[in-house]
C-alpha distance (Angstrom), angle and dihedral (degrees) to the residues before:
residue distance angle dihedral
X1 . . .
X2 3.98 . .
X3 4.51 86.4 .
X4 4.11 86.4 48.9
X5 4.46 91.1 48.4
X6 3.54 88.5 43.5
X7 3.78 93.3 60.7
X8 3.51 95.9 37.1
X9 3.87 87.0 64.0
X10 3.88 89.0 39.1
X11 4.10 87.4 58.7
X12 3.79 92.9 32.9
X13 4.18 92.6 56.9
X14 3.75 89.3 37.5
X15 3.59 95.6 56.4
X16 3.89 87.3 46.2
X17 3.96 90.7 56.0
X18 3.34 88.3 49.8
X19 3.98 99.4 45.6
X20 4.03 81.3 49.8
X21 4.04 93.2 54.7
X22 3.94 86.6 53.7
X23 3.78 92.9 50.6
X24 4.02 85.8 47.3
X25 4.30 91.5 46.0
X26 3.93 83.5 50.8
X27 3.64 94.1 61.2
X28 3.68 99.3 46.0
X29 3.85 109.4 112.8
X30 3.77 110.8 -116.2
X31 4.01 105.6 -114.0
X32 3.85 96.6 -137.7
X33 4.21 90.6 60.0
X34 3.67 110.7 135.6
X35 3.88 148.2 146.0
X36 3.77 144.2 -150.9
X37 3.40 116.6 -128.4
X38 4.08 126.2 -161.8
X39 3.43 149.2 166.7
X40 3.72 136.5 -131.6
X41 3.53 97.6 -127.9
X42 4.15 134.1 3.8
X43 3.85 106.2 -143.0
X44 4.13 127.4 19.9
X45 3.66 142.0 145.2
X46 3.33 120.5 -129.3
X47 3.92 116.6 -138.3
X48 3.77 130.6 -164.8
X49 3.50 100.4 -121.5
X50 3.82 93.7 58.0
X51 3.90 85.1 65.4
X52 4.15 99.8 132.9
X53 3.89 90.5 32.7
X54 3.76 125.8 102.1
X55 3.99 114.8 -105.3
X56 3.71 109.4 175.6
X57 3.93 137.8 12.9
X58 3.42 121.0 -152.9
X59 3.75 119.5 -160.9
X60 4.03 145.2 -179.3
X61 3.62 150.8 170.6
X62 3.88 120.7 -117.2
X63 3.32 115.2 -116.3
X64 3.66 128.7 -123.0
X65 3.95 98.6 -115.7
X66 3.70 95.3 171.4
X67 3.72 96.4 -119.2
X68 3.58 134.0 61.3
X69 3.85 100.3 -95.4
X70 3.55 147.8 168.7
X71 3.35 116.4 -129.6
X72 4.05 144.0 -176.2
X73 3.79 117.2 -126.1
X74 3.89 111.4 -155.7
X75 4.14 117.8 -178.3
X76 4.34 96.3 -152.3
X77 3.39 116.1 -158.3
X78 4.11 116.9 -162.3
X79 3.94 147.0 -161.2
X80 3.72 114.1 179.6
X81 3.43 71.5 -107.3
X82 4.09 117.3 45.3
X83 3.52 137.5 15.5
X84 3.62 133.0 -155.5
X85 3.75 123.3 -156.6
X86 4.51 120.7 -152.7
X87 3.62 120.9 -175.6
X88 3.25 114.5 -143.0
X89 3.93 98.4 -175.0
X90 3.92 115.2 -133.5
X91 3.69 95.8 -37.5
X92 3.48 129.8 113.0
X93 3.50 99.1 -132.6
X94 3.73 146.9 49.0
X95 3.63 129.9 -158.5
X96 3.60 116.5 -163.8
X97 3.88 116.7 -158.8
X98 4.08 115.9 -144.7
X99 4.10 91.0 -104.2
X100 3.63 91.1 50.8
X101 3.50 101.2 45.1
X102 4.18 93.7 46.5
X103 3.66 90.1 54.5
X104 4.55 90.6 54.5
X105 4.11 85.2 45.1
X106 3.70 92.1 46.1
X107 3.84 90.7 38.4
X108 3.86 79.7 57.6
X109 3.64 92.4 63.0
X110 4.06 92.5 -112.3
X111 3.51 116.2 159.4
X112 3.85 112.8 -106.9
X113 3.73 110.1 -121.1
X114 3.78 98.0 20.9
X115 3.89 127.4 81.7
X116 3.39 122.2 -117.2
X117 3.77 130.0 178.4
X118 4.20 119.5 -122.1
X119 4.06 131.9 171.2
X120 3.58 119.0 -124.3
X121 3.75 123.3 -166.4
X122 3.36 141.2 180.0
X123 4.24 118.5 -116.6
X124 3.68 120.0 -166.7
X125 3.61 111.1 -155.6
X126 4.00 114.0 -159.6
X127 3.92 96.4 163.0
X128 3.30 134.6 -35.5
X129 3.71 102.7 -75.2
X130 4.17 90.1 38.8
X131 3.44 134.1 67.3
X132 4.14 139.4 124.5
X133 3.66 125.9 -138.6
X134 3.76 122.2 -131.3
X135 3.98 128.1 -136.0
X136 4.05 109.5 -76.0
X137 3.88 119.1 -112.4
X138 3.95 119.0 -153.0
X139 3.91 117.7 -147.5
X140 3.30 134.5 177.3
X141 3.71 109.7 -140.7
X142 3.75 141.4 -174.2
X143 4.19 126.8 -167.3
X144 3.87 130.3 -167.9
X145 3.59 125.3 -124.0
X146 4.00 119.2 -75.7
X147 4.11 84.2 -174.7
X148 3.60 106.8 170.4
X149 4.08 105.7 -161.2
X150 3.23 152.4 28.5
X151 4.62 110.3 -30.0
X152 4.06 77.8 -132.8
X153 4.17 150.2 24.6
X154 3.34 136.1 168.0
X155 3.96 130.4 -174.5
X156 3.48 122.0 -110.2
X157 4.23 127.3 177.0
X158 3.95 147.0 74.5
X159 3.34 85.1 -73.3
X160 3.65 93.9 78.6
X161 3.91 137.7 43.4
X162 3.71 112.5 -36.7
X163 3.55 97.6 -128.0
X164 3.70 85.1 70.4
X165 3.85 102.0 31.0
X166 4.01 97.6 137.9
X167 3.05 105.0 -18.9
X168 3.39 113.6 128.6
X169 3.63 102.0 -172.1
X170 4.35 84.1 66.1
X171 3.85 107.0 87.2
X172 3.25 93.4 162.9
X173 3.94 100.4 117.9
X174 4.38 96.5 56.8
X175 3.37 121.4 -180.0
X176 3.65 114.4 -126.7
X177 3.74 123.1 -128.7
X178 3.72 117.1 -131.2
X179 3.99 122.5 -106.6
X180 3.87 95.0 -137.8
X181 3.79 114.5 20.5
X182 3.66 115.0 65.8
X183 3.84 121.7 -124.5
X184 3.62 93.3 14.6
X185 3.75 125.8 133.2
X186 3.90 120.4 177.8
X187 3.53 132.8 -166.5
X188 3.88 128.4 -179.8
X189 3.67 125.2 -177.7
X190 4.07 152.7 66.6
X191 3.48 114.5 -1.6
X192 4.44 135.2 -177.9
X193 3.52 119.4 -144.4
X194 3.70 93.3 -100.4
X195 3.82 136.2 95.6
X196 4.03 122.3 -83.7
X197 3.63 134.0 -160.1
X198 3.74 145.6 -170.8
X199 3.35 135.1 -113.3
X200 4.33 132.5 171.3
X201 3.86 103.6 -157.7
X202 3.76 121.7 48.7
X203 3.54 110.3 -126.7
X204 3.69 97.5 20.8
X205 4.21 117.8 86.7
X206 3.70 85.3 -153.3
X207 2.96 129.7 109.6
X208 3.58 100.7 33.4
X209 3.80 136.0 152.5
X210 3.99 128.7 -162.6
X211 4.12 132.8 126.4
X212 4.01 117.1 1.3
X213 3.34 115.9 -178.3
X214 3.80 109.4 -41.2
X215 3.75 133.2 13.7
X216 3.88 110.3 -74.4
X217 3.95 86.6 28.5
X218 3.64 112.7 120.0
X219 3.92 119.2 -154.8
X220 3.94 135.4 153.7
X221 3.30 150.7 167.3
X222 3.86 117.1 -107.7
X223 3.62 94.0 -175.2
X224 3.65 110.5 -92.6
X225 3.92 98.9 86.0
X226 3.95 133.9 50.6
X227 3.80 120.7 -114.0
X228 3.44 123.2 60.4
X229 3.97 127.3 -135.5
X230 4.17 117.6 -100.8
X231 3.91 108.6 -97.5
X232 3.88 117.3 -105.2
X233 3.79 118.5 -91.8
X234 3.45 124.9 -116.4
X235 3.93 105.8 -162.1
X236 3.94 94.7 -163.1
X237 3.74 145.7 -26.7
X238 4.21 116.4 -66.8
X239 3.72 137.7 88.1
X240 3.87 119.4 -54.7
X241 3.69 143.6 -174.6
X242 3.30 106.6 -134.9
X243 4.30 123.3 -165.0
X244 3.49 140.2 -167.4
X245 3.72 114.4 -175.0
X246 3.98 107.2 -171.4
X247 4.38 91.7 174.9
X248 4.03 85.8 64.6
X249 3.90 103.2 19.8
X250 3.91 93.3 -117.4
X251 3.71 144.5 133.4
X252 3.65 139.1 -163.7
X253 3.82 140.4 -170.2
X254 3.83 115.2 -169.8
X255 4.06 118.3 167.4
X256 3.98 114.4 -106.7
X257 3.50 120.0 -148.4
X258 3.53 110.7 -130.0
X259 3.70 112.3 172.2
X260 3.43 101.5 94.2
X261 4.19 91.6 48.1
X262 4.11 113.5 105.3
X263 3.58 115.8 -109.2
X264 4.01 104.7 -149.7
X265 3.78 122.8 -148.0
X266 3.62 88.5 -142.8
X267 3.97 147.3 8.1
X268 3.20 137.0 179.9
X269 4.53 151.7 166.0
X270 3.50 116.5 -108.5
X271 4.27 125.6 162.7
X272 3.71 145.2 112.8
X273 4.10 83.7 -79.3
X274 3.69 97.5 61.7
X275 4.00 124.8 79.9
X276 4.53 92.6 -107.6
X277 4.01 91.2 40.4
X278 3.38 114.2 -154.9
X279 4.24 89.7 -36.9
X280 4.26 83.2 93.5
X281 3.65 144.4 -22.0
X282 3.95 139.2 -102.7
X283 3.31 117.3 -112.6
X284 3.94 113.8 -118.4
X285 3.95 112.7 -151.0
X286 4.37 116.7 -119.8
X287 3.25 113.6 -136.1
X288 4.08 120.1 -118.1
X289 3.32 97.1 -146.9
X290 4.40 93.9 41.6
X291 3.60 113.7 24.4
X292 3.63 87.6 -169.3
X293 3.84 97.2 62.1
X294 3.74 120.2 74.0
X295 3.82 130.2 -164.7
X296 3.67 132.4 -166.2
X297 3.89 102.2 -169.7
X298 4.19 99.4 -162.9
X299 3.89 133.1 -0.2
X300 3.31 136.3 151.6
X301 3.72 116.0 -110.4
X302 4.12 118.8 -169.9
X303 3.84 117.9 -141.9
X304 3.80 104.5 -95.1
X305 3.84 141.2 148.8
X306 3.56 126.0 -119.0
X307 3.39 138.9 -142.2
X308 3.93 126.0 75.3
X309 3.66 103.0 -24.8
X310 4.07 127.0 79.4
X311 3.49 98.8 -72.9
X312 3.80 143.2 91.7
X313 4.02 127.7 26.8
X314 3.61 144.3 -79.4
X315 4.15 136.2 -163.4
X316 3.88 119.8 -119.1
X317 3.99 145.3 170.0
X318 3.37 131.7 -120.4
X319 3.73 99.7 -9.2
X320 3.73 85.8 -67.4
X321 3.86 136.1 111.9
X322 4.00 91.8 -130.3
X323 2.73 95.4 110.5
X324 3.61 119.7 7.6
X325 4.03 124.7 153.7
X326 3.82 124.1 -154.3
X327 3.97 118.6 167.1
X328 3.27 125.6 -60.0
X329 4.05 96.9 -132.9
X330 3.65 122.3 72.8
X331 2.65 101.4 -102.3
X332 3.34 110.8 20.9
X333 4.13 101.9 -151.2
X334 4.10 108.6 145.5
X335 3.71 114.9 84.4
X336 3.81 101.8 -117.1
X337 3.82 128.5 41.5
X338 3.70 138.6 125.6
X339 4.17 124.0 -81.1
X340 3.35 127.2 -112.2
X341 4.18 120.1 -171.8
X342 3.84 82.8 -140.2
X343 3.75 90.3 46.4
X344 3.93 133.4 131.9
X345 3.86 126.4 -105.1
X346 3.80 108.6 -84.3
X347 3.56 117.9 -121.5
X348 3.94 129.1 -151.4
X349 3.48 119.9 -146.8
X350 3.78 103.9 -142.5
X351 3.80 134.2 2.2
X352 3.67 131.9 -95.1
X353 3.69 143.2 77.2
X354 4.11 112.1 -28.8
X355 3.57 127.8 -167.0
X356 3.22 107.1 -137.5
X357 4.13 136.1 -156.3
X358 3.48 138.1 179.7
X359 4.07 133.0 -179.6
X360 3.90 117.8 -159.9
X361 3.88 84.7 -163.9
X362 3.53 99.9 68.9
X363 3.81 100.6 0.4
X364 4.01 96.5 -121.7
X365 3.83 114.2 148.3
X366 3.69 127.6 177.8
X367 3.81 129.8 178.6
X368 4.01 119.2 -161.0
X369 3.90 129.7 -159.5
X370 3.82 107.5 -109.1
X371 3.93 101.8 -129.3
């Protein structure tokens, strides 16, 4: 009787074991899984006033994963550069409203205004060891501006060249706004021991922006209110990088070594856009006070687009084209950025008289429309 119980259990444990490897065969994935991924259109440009609209639908088939699972879907959208991950739950779709998507391309670092073209792909998650990888779609995209701040600044103070001091009418020393990072204005170069402050119409002392309530704090006065925010201070004479970060309501000054930056004899615009073409260039005036910061107070700059073509701008020395900067995207089409000697042709959005700036420290240029 004992023998006969003992291989009851035997068969009864063995016939577990083997009920358990079936459970454990049904949850293998099946190798041949896939999905196809697309996209409801393959170029567009998204436009403010479609904010609330639907831009782009994503869509895929489920795979057949052998098993009944529960999986992730996450639309990835890539630079060679960044990536930017969206759940879209269990579904097998994703709709992406203009706002929405804006905010991934900008995310990406794109360019507002100018297309750009970005992979998006489809990852299944199962677990965190398993997932599958869907067919890649190519797009060519283009986002509007999210600017955050002021469309101009320049510096004003005793902390700067003396021609300027405070004078507000002297916008000579602008402050350029970054090509990526929204809000952000930059400006490297000679500074007094003094105090500085912004201002965004020449002539007028409002609105201006300096100190809030701590260092680093940035505050202003845009007009509408009475006070105005302490200046800046400079805490002795040297080269600075100076920041003002409108997104988080910041500023910085760090020192900048200069000494081993090139100080050109001469500089100058030339291009299809500018009144002598490429035949010669336009002087750009050095500053006295900053040999590193050039100015050209009024030219005339023709409607053009940029890019590779024969159209648009760029800056060079001494009537030569070594070196010579154009922009660094392709193409080039905002009115600020930051040079590149293996740059694109700058365009300029509409015609009329520019101001124009150009720092052989950093290589940021800008050009404003006189108005």
């Amino acid at each position: 009787m004992k023998k006969i119980i003992n291989n009851l259990l035997i068969l009864f444990s063995t016939a577990i074991f083997i009920a358990g490897c079936d459970s454990e065969e049904l949850t293998v994935l099946n190798s041949d899984a896939s999905t196809t991924f697309s996209l409801s259109a393959s170029e567009f440009v998204l436009v403010e006033e479609n904010i609330g609209k639907d831009a782009l639908t994503a869509t895929w088939t489920e795979p057949d994963f052998g098993y009944t699972a529960g999986p992730n879907y996450m639309v990835v959208f890539s630079t060679t550069e960044k990536s930017k991950a969206v759940s879209a739950g269990s579904n097998l779709s994703k709709v992406f409203e203009t706002e929405e998507l804006n905010k991934i391309l900008i995310g990406l670092d794109l360019l507002p205004n100018t297309s750009a073209e970005i992979n998006v792909q489809l990852k299944v998650v199962l677990s965190e060891y398993s997932e599958i990888l869907s067919n890649i779609a190519t797009i060519t995209v283009t986002p509007y501006s999210t600017w955050i701040g002021p469309e101009y600044l320049f510096l004003v103070g005793n902390g700067i060249d003396p021609a300027a001091n405070w004078d507000n009418t002297n916008n000579t020393y602008s402050l350029f706004r970054d090509p990526v990072q929204s809000g952000l204005y930059v400006y490297t170069g000679k500074f007094r021991a003094g105090e500085v402050k912004a201002l965004e119409t020449p002539g007028a002392w409002q609105p201006q922006w300096g100190k809030g309530s701590a260092d680093g704090v940035l505050a202003g006065n845009p007009g509408t209110q009475t006070g105005d925010p302490n200046a800046i201070a400079i805490p002795a004479d040297g080269y600075y990088t100076l920041k003002l970060d409108f997104a988080k309501n910041t500023y910085s000054l760090t020192p900048f070594d200069a000494t081993s930056s090139t100080v050109y004899a001469t500089l100058g615009v030339i291009g299809a856009a500018t009144p002598t073409g490429w035949d010669s260039q336009t002087a750009m005036t050095q500053s006295a006070f900053d040999p590193h910061f050039w100015t050209l107070t009024s030219l005339n700059l023709t409607k053009s687009d940029g890019g590779d073509c024969d159209c648009g701008f760029k800056f060079r020395v001494d009537d030569s084209w070594d070196p010579a900067w154009g922009g660094k995207e392709n193409p080039p089409s905002l009115n600020y950025g930051i040079g590149s000697t293996s740059g694109k042709n700058i365009g300029v959005p509409e015609t009329g008289n520019y101001i124009i700036h150009f720092n052989t420290l950093d290589f940021r240029y800008s050009y404003e429309l006189i108005k």
